[in-house]
MARGUGU-781532 format. One record per residue: x, y negated, z of N, C-alpha, C in turn. Coordinates in steps of 0.001 Angstrom, whole numbers, padded with zeros to 6 digits, always signed. Each point is the difference from the previous one (the first is absolute). Layout:
N
XYZXYZXYZ...
# end
This chain:
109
-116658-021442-051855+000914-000328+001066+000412-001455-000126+000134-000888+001012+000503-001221+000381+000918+000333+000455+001160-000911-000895+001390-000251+001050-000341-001239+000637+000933-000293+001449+000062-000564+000480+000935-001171-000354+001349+000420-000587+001097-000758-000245+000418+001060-001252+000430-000789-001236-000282+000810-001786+001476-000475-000628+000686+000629-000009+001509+000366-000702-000048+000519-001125+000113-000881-001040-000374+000543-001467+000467+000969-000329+001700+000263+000402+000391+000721+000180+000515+001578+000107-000880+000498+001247-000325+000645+001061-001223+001294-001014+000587+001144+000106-001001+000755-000434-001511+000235+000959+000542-000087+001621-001102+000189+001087-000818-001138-000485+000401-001432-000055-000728-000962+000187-001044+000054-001266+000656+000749-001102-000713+000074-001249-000178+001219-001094-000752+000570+001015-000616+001408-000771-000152+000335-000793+000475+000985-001016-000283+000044-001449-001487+000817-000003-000627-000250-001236-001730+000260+000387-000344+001535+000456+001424+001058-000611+000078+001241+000574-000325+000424+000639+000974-000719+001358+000029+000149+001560-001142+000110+000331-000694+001192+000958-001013+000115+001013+000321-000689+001038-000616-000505+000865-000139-000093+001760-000567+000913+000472+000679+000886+000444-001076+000772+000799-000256-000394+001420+000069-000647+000537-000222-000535+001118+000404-001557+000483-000520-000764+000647-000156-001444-000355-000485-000924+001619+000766-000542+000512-000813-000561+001373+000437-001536-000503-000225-000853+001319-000102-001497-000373+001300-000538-000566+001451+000573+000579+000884-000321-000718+001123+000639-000310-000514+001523-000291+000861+001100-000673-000980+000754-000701+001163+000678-000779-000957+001027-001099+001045+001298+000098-000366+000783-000936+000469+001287-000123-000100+000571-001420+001273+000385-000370-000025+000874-001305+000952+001185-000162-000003+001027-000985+000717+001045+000254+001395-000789-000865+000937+000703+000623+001609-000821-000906-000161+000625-000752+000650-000694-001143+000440+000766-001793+000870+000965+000330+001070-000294+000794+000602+001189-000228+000502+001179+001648-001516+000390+000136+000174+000660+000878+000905+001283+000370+000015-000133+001798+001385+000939+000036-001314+001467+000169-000989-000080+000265-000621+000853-000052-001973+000078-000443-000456+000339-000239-001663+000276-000210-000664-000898+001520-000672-001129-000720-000738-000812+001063+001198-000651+000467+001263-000761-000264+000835-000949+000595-000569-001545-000287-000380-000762+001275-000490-001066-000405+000639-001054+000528-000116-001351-000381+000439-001292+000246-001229-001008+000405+000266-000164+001610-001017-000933+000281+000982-001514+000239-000815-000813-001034+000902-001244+000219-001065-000890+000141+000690-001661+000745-000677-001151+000426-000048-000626-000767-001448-000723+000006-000306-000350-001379+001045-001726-000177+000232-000266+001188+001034-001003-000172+001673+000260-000101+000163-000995-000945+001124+000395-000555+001409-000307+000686+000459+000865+000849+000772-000384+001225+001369+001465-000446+001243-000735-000113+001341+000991-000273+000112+001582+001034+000169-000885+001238+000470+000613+001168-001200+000176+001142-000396+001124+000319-000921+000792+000794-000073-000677+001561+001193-000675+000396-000127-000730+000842-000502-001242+000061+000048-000902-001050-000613-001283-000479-001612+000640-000335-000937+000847+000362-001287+000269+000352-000463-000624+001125-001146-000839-000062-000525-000053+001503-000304+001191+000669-000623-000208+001206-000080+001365+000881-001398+000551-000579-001039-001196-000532-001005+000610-000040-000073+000763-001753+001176-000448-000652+000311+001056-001443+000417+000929+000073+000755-000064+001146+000888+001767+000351-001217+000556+000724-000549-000110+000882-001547+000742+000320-000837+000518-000964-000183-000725-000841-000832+000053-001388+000610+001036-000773+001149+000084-000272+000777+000680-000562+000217+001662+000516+000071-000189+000940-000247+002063+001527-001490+000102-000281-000542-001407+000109-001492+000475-000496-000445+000784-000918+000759-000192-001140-000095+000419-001049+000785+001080-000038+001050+000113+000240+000571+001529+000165-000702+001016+000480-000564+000139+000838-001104+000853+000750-001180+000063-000717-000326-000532-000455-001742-000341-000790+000624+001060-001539+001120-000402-000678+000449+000667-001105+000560+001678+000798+000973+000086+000615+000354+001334+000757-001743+000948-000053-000411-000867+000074-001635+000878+000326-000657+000595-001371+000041-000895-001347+000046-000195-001160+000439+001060-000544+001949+000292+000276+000713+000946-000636-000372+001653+000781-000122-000128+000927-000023+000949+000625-001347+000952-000407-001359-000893-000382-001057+000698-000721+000876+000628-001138+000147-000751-001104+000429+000025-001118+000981+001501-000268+001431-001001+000679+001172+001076-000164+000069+000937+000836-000303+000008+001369+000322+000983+001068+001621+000304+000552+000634-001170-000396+001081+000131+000617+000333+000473+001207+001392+000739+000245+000241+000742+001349+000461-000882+000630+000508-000941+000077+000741-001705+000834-000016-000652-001069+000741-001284+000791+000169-001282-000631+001361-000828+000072+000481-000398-000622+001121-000918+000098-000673-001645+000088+000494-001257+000740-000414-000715-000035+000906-000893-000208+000389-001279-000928+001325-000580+000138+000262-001441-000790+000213-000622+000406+000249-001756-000108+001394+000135-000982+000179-000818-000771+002028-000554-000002-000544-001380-000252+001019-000259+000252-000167-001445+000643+001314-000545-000313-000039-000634-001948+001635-000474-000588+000292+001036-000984+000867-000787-000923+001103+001207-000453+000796+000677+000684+000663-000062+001384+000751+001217-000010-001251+000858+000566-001017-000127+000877-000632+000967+000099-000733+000615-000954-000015-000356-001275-000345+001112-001322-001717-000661-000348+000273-001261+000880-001701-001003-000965+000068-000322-001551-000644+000739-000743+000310-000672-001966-000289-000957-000019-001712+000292+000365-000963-001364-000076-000148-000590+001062+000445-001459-000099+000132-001146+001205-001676-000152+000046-000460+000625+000709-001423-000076+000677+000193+000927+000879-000677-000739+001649+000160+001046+000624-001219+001157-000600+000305+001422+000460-001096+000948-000054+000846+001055+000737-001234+000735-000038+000364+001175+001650-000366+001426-000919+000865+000696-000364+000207+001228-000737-000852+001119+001384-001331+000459-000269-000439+001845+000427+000252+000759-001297+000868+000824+000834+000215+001229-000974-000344+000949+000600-001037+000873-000554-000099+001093+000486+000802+001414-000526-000030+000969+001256+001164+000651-000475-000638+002055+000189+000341+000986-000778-001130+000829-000283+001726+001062+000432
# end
């Protein structure tokens, strides 16, 4: 994976060799969170290193649904979840840990 913009920082920007991608387009990727709220909960984040989900260009937030759908397809082999939760925070009060944006699918059984 290439970042675009690299925050030494930043756990997104700098993967420990652990981390899988399971899924990967020109400037997002996808991995399951450490500490999932359920079986197959994943984090698709931009590979540029941007706080707030609104400071995305339009064509990273595209990239990004892109990738939600391409992974939704992924879990759904896999886990067989009965729905999905889909959900942004955006800051501390909305409950963001890690200042990277990423877009939480949780699937829900």
């Amino acid at each position: 994976m290439e970042t675009i913009i690299n925050n030494q920082a930043c756990p997104f920007c700098n993967l420990k060799a652990e981390r899988k991608i399971i899924a990967e387009s020109a400037s997002t990727y996808a991995i399951f969170d450490m500490y999932p709220v359920s079986p197959g909960h994943t984090l698709i984040i931009p590979k540029s290193h941007k706080q707030d989900y609104f400071d995305l260009s339009l064509e990273e937030q595209s990239d990004c649904w892109g990738l939600v759908s391409m992974v939704k397809g992924l879990i759904s082999e896999r886990f067989n979840p009965d729905v999905y939760n889909i959900g942004v925070n955006v800051g501390d009060s909305a409950g963001q840990t890690v200042l990277h944006v990423h877009i939480h699918l949780i699937p829900r059984y």
